[in-house]
N, C-alpha and C positions, 0 to 999 in steps of 0.2 A: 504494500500500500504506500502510494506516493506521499498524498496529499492525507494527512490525517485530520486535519479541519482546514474548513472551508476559509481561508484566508484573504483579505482585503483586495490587494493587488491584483492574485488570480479573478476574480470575481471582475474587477473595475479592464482587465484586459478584455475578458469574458464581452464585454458591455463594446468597449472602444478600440480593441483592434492594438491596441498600444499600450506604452506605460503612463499612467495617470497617476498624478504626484496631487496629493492636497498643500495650498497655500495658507498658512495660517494668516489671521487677520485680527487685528485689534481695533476694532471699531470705535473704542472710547464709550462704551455703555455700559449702565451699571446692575447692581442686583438688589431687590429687594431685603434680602437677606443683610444686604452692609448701609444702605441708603434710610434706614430707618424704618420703614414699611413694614417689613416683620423681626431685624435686628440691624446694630449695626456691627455686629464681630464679626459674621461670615458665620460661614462652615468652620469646624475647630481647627480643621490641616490645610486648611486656605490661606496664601498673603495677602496679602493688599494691592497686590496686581492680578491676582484672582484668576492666575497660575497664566497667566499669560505673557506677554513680550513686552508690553511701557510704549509697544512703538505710536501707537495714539498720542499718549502725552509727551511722546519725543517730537511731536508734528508732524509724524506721516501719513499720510492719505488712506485712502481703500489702496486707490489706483496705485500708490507709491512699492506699497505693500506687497501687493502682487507683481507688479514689475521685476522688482527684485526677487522677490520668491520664484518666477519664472527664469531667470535669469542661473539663479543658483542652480533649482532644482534640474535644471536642461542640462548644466553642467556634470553637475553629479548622478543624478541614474537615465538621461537621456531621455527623459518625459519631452512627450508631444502634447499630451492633453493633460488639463489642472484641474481642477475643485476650491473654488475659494470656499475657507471653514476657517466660519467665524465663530471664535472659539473663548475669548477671553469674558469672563461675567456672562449674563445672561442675553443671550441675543436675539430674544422676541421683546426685550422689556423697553418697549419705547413705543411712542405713539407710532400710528401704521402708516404714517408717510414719510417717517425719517425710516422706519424700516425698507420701505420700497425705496429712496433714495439707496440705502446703501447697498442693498441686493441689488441694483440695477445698475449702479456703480461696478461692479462686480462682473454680471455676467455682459457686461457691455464689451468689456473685455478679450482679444482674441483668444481661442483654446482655453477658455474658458467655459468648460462643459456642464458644471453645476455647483451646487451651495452644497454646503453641512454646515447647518447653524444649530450652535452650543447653545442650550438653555434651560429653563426649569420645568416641571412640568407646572406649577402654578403660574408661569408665566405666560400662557400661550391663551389666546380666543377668539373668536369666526373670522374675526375680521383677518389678523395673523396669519389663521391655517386657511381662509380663502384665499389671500394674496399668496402661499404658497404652492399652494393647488393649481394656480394658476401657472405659474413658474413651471410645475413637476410635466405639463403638457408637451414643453420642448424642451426643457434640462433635467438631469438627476438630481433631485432633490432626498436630501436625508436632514431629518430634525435629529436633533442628538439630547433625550433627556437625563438630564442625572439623576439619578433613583440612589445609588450606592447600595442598598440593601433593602430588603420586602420587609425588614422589621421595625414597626416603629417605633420601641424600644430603641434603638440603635441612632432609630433618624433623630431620635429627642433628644441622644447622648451626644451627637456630634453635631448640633445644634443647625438641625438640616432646616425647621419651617417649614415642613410641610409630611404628610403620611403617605404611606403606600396607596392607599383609595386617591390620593391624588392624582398619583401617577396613572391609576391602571382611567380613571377619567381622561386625564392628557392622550396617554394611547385610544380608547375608543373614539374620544373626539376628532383624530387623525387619522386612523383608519379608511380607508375606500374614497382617500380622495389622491392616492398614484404619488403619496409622500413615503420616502421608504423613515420607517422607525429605528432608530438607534439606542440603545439604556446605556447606562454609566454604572457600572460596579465597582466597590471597593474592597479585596479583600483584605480582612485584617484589622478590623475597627474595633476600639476598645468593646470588651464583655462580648465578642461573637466566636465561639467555639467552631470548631470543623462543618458541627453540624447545622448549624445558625446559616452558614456560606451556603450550603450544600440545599437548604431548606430557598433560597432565595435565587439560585440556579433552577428549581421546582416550579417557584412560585413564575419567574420569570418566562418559566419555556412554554406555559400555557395561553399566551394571552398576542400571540399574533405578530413578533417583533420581527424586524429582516434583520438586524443587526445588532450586536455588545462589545462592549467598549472593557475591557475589566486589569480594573488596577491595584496596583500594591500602594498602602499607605504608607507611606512615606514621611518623615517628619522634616519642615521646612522653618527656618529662621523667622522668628516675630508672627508665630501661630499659636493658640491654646492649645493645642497637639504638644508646641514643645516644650509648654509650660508642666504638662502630666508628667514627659518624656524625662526634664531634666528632676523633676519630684519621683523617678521610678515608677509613676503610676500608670504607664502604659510602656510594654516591649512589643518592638517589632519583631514580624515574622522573620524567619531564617531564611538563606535563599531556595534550601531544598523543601524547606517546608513550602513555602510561597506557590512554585512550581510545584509540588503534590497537589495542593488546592486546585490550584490554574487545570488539570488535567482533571480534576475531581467533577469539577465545573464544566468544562467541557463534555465530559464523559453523559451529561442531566441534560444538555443542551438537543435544538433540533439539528438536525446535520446541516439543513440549508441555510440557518443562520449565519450572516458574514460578522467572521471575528475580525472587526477593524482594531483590535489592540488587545496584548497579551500580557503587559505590564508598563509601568509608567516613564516619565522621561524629567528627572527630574534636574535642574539648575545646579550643578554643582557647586557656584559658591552661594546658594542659597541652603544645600542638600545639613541637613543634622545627621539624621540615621535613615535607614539601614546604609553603607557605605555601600554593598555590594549590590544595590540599584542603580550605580550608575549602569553597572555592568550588561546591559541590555541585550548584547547579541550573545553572552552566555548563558542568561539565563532563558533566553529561545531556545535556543542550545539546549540546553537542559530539558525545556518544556518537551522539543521533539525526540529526545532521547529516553524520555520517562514513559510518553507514549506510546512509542517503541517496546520499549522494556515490555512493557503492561500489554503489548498486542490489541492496544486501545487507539480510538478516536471518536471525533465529534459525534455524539450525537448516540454513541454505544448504550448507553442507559437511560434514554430520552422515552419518556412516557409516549404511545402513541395513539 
């Protein structure tokens, strides 16, 4: 077996013929969750750039953004076709005509084949997912919401704003209108044992997604994360324990689900712990050598 889960790339070649590189973007938008609305601390393992680039408040544009981002990424893996993914805070949370200004900003752009907008699932409503619907007719459109975990235990501890019943609303709201769905996992979060992870891989593979996003938490400079981290009150996962989850996870998942991400990319001089997450292409490495091992892949224990 080649391919033991169904991977981002393969899938976006699948689509274009080509290698299609995502351009990340910083829009300069913000989140409820810091803006007052529902808090202003964030999420506990979030900074104040709201894990994104500053390139907004450095003065660059959509269009700057991606310039450069094409620029690079052509260089480096010979991409012909892009995806601007606008990823920094929450990127439905703005009245619907600065939205459409910046999506349109965006796909106005040559090779520029479609959006992935980062956002909340409390952030999104008709107005939003019509204007995106509208989009999905002649570009690839994917919403990417952040869920982290099905428990709301979990979402209260890490000061998420909002519950699982949110989420699984934001996805029926989106449904059947040709928006592909993406979630945001974390594993690893304070008080969530093996089976907690394993329970929210379950809860998640029932409910229509094309895509997951799943990350390692990570502890980042000037977050409540590392205020627990430097009080002992919270350890990070190991790398092999991490990678046993990651495939644990996969194993609950549907096969045709696209894994756009198997672990996280974190800022090294922002990075606290784990050190061994910079290490990215080994612990892929590891992910596709454990699957292996195990004669496992996506989608192997997926309810059907």
């Amino acid at each position: 077996m080649n391919k033991r889960y169904n991977d981002l790339n393969t899938y976006l070649r699948s689509i274009f013929g080509c290698r299609v590189q995502k351009i990340t973007i910083d829009a300069g938008l913000s989140c409820p969750n810091r803006d007052g609305s529902i808090s202003t601390g964030g999420c506990i393992y979030c900074n104040p750039r709201g894990s994104g680039t500053g390139a907004h408040a450095n003065g660059y544009s959509v269009t700057d953004q991606i310039l450069a981002g094409k620029k690079a990424l052509s260089r480096r893996y010979k991409a012909k076709k892009f995806i601007a993914y606008f990823q920094s805070f929450s990127n439905t949370y703005a009245p619907v005509d600065i939205l459409k200004k910046l999506y349109e900003e965006a796909l106005s752009i040559d090779d520029i084949v479609g959006l992935s907008i980062g956002t909340r699932p409390d952030c999104v409503d008709e107005q939003t997912l019509n204007l995106l619907e509208g989009y999905a007719k002649n570009h690839l459109i994917w919403i990417e919401y952040g869920l982290q975990s099905a428990h709301d235990k979990s979402l209260v501890l890490i000061n998420r704003g909002h519950d699982f019943q949110c989420f699984i609303d934001a996805v029926d709201a989106t449904l059947n209108r040709g928006i592909k769905i993406c979630a945001h996992v974390i594993l690893g979060l304070p008080g969530e044992e093996r089976s907690h992870m394993l329970e929210t891989a379950e809860a998640i593979a029932k409910i229509g997604l094309d895509g997951i996003k799943i990350h390692l938490l990570y502890v980042v400079k000037g977050t409540k994360l590392e205020e627990l981290y430097q009080q002992s009150a919270y350890k990070c996962l190991g790398q092999q324990e991490y990678v046993d989850l990651v495939c644990d996870f996969l194993e609950r998942i549907p096969k045709d689900m696209v894994i756009q991400r198997l672990t996280g990319d974190p800022h090294p001089e922002e990075l606290v712990a784990p050190q061994w997450s910079i290490k990215k292409t080994q612990t892929l490495s590891l992910i596709k050598e454990t699957l292996e091992k195990r004669d496992s892949w996506q989608g192997k224990f997926a309810l059907k």
